[in-house]
KEKE-3310 file (N, C-alpha, C; in steps of 0.2 Angstrom, whole numbers, plus 5000, padded with zeros to 4 digits):
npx = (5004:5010:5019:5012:5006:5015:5020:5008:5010:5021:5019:5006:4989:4984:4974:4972:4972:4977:4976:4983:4976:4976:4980:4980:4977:4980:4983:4968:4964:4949:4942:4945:4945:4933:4931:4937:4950:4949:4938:4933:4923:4927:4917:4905:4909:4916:4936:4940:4932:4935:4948:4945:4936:4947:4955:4945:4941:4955:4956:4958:4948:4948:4950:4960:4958:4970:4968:4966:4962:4946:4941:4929:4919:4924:4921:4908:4904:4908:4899:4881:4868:4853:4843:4842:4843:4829:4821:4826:4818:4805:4801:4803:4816:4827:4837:4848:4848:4854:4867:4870:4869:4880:4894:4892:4894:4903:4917:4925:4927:4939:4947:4960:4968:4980:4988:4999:5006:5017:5023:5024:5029:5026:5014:5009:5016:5006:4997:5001:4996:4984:4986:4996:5005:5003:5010:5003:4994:4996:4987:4989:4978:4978:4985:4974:4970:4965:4952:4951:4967:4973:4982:4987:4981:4990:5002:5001:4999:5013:5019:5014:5019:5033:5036:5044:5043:5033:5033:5024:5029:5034:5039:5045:5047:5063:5069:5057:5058:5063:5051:5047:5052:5063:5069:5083:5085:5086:5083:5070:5064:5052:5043:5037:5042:5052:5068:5071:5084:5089:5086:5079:5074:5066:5077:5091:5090:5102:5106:5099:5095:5089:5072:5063:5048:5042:5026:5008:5006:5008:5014:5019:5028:5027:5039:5043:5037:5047:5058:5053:5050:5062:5068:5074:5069:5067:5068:5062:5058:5051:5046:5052:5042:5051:5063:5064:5060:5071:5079:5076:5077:5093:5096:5089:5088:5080:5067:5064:5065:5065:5054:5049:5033:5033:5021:5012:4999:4983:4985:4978:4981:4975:4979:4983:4979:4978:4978:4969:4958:4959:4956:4944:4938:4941:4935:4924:4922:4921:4912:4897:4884:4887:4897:4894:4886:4893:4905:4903:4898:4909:4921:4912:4914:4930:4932:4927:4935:4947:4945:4945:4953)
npy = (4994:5007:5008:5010:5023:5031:5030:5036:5050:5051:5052:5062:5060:5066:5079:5091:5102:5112:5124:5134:5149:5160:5166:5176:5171:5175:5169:5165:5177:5185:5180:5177:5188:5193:5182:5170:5160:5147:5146:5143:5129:5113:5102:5103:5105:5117:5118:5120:5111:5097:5098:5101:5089:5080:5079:5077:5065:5057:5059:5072:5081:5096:5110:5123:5138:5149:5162:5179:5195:5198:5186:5179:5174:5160:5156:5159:5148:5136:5139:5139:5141:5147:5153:5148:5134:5132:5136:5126:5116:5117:5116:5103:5096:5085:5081:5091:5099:5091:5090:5104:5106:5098:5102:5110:5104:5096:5097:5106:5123:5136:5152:5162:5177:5180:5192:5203:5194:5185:5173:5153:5148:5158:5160:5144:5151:5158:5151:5146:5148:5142:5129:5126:5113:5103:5090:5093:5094:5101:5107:5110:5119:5119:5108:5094:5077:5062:5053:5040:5038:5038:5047:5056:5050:5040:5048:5051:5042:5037:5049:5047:5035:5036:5048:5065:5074:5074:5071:5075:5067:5067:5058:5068:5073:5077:5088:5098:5101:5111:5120:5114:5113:5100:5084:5076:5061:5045:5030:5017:5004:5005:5003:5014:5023:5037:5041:5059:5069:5082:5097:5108:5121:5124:5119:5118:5109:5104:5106:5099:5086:5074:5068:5071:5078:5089:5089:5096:5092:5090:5085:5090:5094:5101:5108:5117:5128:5139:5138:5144:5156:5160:5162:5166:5178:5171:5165:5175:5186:5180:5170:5153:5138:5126:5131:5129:5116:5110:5113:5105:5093:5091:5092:5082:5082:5094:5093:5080:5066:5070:5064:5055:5050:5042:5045:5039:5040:5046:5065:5081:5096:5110:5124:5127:5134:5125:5110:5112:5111:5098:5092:5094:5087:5074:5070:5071:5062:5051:5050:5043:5047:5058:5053:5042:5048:5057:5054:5050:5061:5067:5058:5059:5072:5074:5066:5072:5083:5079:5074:5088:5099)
npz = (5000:5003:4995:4982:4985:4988:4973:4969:4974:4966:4952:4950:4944:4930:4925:4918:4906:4893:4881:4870:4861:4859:4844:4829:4815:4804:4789:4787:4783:4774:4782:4796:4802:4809:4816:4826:4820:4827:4827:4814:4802:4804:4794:4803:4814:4826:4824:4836:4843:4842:4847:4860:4863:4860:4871:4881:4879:4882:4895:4901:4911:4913:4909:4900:4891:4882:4878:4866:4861:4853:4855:4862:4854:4858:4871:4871:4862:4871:4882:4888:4879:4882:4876:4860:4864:4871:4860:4851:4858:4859:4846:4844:4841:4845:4841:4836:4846:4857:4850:4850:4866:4867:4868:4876:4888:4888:4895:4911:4909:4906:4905:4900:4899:4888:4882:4876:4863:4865:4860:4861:4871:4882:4882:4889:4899:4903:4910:4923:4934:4935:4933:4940:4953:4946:4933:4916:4900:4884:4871:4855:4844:4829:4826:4823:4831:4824:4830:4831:4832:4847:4851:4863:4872:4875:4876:4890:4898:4895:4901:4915:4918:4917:4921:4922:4904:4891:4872:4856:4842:4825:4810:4796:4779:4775:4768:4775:4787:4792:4795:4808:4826:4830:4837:4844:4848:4856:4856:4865:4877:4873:4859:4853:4858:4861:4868:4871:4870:4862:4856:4843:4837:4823:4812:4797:4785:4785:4797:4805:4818:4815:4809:4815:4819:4831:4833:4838:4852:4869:4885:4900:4913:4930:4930:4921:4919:4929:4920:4910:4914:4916:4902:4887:4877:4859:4843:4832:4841:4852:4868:4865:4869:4864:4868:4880:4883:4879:4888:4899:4893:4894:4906:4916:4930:4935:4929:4926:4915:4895:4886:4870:4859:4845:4834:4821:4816:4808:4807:4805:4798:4800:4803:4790:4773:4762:4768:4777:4770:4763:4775:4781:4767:4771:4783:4780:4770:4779:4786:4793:4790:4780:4771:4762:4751:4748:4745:4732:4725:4723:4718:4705:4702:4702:4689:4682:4681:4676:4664:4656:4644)
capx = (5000:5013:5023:5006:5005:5021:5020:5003:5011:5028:5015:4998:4984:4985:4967:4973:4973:4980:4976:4983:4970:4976:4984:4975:4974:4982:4982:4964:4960:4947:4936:4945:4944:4928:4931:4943:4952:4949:4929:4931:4922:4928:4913:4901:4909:4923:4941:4942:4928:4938:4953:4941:4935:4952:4959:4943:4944:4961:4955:4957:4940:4948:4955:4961:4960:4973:4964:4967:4957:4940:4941:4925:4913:4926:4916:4898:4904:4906:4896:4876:4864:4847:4838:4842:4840:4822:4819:4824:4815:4800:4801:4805:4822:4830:4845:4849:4846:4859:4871:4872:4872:4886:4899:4892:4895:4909:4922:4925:4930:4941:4947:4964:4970:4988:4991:5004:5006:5026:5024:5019:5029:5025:5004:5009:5017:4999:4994:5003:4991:4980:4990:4999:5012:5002:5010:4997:4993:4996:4986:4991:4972:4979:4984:4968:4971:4960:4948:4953:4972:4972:4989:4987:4980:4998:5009:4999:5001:5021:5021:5012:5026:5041:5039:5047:5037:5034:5032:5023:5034:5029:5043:5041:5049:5069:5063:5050:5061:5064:5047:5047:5056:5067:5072:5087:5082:5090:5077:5070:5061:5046:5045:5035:5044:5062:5070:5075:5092:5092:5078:5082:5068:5067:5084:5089:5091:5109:5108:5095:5097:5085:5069:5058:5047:5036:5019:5005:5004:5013:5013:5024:5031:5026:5046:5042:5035:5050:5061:5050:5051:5068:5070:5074:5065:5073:5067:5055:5056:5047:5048:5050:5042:5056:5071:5063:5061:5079:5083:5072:5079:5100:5097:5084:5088:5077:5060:5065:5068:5058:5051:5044:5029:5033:5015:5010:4992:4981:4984:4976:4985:4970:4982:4986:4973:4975:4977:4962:4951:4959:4954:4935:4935:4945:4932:4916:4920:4922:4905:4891:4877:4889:4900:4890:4884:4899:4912:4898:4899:4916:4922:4911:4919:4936:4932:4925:4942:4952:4943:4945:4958)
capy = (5000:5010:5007:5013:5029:5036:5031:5040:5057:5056:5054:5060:5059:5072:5080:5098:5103:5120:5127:5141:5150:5169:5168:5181:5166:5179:5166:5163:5182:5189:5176:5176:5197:5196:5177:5166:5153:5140:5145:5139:5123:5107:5099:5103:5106:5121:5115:5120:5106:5092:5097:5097:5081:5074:5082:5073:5057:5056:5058:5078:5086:5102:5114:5131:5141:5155:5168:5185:5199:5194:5178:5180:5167:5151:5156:5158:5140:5130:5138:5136:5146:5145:5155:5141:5129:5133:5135:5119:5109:5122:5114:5096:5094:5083:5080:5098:5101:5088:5093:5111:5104:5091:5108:5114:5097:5094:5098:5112:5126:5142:5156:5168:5182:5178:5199:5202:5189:5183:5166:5146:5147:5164:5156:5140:5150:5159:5146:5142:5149:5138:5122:5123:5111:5097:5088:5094:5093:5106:5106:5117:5120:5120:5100:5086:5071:5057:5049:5033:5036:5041:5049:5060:5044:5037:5051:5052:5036:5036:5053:5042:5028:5037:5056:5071:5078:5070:5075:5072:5068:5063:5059:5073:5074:5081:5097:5102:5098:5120:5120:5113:5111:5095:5081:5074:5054:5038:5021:5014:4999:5004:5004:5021:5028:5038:5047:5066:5073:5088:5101:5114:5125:5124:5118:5120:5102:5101:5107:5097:5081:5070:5072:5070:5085:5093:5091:5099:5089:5090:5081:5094:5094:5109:5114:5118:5136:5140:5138:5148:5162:5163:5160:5173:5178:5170:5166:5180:5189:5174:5164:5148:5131:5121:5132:5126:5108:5108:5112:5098:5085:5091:5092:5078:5084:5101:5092:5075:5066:5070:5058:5058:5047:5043:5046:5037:5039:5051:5071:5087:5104:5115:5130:5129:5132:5118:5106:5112:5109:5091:5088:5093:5081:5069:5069:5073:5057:5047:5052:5038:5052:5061:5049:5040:5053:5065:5052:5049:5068:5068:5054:5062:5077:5072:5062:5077:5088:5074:5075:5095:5100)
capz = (5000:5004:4987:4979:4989:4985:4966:4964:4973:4963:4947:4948:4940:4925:4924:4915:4897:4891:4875:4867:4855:4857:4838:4823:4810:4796:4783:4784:4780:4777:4786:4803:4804:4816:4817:4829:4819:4831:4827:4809:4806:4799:4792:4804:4821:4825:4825:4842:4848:4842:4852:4868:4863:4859:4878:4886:4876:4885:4903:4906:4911:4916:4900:4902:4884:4884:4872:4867:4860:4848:4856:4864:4853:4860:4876:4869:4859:4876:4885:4887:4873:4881:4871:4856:4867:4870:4852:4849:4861:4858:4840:4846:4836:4848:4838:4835:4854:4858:4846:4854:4874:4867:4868:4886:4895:4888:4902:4915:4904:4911:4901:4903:4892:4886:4883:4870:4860:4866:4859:4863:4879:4884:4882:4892:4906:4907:4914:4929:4941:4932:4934:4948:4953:4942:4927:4909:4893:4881:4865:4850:4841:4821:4823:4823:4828:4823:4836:4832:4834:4853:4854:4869:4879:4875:4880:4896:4900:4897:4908:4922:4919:4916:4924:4917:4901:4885:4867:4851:4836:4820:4804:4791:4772:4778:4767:4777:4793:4795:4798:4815:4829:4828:4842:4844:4852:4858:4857:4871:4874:4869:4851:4849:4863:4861:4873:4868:4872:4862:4853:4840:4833:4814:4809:4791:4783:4786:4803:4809:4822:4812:4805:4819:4821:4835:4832:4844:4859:4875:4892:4903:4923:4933:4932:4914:4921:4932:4915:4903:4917:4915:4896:4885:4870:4855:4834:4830:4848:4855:4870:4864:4873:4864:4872:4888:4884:4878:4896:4903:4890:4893:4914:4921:4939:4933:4931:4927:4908:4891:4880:4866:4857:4840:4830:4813:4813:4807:4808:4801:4800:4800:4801:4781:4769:4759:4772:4780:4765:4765:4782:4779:4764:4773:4788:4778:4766:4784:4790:4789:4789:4773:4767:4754:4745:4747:4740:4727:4718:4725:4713:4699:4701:4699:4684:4675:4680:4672:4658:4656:4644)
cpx = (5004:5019:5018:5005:5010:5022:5014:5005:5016:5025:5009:4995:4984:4977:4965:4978:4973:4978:4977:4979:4972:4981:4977:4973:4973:4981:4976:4960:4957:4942:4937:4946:4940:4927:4935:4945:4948:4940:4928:4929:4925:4923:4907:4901:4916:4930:4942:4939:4932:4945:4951:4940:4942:4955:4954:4942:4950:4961:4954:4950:4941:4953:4954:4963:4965:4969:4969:4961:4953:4941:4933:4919:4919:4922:4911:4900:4903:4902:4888:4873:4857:4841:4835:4840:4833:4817:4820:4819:4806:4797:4803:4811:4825:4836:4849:4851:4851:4864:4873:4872:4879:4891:4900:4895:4900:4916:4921:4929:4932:4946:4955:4966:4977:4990:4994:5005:5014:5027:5021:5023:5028:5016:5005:5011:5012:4995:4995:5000:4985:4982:4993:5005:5012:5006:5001:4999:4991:4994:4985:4982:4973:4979:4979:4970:4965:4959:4951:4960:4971:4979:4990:4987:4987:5002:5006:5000:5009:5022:5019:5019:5031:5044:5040:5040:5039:5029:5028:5027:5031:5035:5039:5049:5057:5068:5061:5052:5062:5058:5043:5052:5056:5071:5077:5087:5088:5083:5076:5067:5055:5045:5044:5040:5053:5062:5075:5082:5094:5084:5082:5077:5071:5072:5083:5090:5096:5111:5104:5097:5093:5078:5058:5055:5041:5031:5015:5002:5010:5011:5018:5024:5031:5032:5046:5042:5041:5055:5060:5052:5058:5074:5069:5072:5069:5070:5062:5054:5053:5049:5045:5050:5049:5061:5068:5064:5067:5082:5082:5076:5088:5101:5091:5083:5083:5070:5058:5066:5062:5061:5048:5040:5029:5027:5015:5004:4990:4980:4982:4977:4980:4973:4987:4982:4972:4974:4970:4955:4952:4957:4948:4934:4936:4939:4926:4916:4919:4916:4899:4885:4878:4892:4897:4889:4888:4904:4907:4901:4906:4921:4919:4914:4924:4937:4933:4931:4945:4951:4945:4952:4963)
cpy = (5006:5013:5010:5021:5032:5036:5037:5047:5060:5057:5056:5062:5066:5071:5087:5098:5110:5120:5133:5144:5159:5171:5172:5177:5172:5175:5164:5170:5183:5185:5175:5186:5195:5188:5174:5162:5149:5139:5143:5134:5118:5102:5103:5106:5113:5118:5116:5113:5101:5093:5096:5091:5077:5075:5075:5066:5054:5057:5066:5080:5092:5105:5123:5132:5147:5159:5174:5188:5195:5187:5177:5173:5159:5150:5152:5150:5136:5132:5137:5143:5144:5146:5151:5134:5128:5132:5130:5114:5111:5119:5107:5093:5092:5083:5086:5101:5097:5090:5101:5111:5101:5095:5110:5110:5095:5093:5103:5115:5131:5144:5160:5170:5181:5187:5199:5194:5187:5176:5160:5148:5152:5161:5151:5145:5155:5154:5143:5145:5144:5132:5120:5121:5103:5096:5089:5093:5099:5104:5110:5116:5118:5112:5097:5081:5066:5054:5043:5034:5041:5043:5053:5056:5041:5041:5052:5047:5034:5042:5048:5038:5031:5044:5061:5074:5072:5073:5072:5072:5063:5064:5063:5072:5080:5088:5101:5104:5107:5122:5120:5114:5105:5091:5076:5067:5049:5031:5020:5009:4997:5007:5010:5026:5030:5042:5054:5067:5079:5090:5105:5114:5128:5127:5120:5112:5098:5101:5102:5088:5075:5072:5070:5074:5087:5094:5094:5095:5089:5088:5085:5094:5100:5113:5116:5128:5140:5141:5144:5153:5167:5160:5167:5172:5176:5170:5170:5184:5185:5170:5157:5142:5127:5123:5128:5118:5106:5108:5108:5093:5083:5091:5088:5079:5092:5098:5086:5073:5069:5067:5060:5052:5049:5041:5045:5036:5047:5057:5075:5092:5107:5122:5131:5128:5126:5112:5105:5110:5103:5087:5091:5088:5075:5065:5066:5064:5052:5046:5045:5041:5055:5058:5048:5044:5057:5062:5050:5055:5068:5065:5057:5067:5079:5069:5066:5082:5084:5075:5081:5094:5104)
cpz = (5000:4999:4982:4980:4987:4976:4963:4969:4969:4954:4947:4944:4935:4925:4919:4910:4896:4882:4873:4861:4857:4849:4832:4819:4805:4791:4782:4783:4773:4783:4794:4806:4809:4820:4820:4825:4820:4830:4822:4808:4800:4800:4794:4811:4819:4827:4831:4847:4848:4846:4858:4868:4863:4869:4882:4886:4881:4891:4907:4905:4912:4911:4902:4895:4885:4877:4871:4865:4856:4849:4859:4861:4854:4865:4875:4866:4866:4881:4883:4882:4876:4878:4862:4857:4868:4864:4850:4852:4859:4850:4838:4841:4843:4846:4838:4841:4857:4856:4852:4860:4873:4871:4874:4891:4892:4893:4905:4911:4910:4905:4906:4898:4892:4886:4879:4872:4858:4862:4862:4870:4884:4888:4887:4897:4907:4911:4921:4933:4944:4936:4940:4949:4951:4935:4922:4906:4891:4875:4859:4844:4833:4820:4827:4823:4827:4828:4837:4832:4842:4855:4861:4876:4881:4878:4886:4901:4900:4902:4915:4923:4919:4919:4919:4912:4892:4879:4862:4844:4832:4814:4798:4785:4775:4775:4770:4786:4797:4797:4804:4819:4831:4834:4838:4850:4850:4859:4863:4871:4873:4863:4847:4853:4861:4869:4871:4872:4868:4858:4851:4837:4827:4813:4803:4790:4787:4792:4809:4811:4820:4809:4808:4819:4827:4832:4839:4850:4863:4882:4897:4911:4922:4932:4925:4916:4923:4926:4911:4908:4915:4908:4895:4878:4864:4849:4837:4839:4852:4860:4869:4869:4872:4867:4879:4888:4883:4885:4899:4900:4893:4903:4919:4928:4939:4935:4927:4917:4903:4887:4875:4862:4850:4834:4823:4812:4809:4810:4803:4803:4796:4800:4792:4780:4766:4763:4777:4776:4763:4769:4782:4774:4766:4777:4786:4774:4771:4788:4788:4787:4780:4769:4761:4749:4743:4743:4734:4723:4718:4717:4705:4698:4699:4694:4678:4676:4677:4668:4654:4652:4646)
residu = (UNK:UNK:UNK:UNK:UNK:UNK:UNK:UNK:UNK:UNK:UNK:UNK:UNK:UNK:UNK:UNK:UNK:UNK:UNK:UNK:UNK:UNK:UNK:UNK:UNK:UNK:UNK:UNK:UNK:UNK:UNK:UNK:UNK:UNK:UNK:UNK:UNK:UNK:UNK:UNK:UNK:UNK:UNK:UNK:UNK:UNK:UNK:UNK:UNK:UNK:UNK:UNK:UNK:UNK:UNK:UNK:UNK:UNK:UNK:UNK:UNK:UNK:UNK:UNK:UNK:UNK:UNK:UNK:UNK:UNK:UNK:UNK:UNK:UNK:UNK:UNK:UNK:UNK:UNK:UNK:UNK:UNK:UNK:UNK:UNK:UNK:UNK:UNK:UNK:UNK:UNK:UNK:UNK:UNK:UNK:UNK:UNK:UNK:UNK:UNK:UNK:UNK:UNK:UNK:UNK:UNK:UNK:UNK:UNK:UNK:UNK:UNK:UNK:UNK:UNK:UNK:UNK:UNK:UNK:UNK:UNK:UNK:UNK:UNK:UNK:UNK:UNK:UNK:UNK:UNK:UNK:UNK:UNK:UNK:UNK:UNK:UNK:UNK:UNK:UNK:UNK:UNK:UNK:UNK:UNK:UNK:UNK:UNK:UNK:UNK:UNK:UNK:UNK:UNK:UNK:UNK:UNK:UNK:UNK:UNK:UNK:UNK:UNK:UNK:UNK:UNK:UNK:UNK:UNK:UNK:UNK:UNK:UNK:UNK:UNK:UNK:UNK:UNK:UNK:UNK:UNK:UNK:UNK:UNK:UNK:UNK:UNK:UNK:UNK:UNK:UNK:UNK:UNK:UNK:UNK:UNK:UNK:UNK:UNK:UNK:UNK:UNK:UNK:UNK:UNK:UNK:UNK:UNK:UNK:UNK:UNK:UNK:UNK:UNK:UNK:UNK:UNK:UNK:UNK:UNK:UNK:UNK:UNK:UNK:UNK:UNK:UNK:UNK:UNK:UNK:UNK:UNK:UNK:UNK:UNK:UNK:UNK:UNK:UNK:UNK:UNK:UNK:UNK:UNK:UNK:UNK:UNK:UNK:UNK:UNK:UNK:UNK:UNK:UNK:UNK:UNK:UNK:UNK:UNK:UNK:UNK:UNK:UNK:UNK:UNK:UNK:UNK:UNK:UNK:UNK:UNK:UNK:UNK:UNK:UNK:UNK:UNK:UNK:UNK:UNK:UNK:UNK:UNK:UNK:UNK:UNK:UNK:UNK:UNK:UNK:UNK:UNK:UNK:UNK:UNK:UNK:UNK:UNK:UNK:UNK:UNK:UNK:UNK:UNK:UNK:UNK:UNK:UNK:UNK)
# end
């Protein structure tokens, strides 16, 4: 009992999710002018719900959005509308009426203003009043992952087992490699699992430590905060997350080792246009309500562009 007891206070139970959503979403102007990003919808739902869902899929009930200005409909999205509600029930659309509670009851939501916009680790360390002196999950809005691959559950479950903080990585086209920031790993004996030992934000090809990249999930130890405090602003004026996890990964006596969970399922980077209008068709042809009929015109569609000279 006592071997029990000391394991679940040197790991406890992760139950907070961090989301940063204070970004403008320039490259979907004009449409995110009076509009959040995170409030555009893929298919049917806003990209933001699918990252709730995938957080509470994973076991956290408790999500803290950092916002900034014109953020205001992420609010209204998760909280109650009862004036719609009424009208639907008023009009006996039960489905519709469910659909729009789905969002309210999702988890315990909480809100804080990020303020100038310093960067991802500037937004995480908004949150330490939030979080406290609990390991979390940070989830970057722009990547979707697929329901059916559960990667957040995974990396939660190696923080439980292993401590420290853990990452998500995912092999990308050595090309595309200055796009991300890039772990330098050692194997361990679980097959998706590595163990980091170094981090560089968007190397160039030749500089980079392989061709791992930082995708948006993160599993982080409270000493993370302590870190970012006292980071200094670096590419683009920014304090960056990854200088800090670089210090976690090179000094395990800080806030113990990071790991990283290497992802080969499906993801959607909702923050590029074209990949965003991918991951609506991707979804919408996946749908059993839409499916059928969508990969129907779909298929004809693309018959009569092949055709075209």
């Amino acid at each position: 009992m006592d071997i029990v007891l000391r394991m679940t206070e040197s790991h406890p139970r992760i139950s907070k999710a961090v989301i940063p959503a204070a970004g403008l979403g320039t490259r979907f102007l004009p449409a995110t002018k009076a509009t959040p990003k995170e409030m555009l919808p893929v298919v049917d739902k806003p990209a933001i719900q699918y990252v709730v869902e995938e957080a509470v899929a994973a076991g956290l009930d408790d999500v803290l959005m950092v916002t900034g200005r014109n953020k205001r409909p992420l609010e209204d999205h998760f909280d109650r509308n009862y004036e719609l509600e009424s009208a639907l029930t008023k009009k006996g659309d039960a489905d519709r009426l469910a659909k729009v509670q789905e969002s309210s009851d999702l988890a315990t939501m909480h809100y804080v203003r990020q303020g100038d916009p310093r960067g991802l680790g500037h937004a995480v360390l908004c949150a330490a009043p939030h979080v406290g002196h609990e390991p979390f999950a940070v989830l970057l809005g722009d990547d979707l992952i697929d329901p059916r691959d559960p990667l957040l559950r995974r990396m939660v479950e190696i923080q439980e087992k292993r401590g420290g903080s853990v990452i998500a990585l995912m092999e990308v086209d050595p090309a595309q490699i200055h796009l991300y920031g890039c772990a330098a790993v050692k194997p361990t004996e679980d097959g998706d699992v590595v163990k980091v030992t170094d981090l560089v934000e968007k190397p160039s090809a030749s500089e980079a430590p392989s061709n791992l990249a930082i995708i948006g999930r993160y599993v982080l130890d409270p000493a993370v905060f302590e870190i970012l405090r006292k980071t200094e602003p670096g590419r683009g004026g920014e304090i960056q997350l990854t200088d800090a996890l670089q210090k976690l990964a090179s000094d395990e006596k800080v806030g113990g080792p990071v790991h990283g969970v290497v992802f080969k399922g499906r993801r959607y980077d909702t923050g590029d246009r074209g990949d965003y209008l991918r991951a609506i068709v991707r979804l919408a042809c996946e749908r059993e309500d839409l499916g059928p009929e969508f990969r129907s015109w779909l298929r004809s569609y693309v018959t009569e562009e092949m055709q075209q000279p």
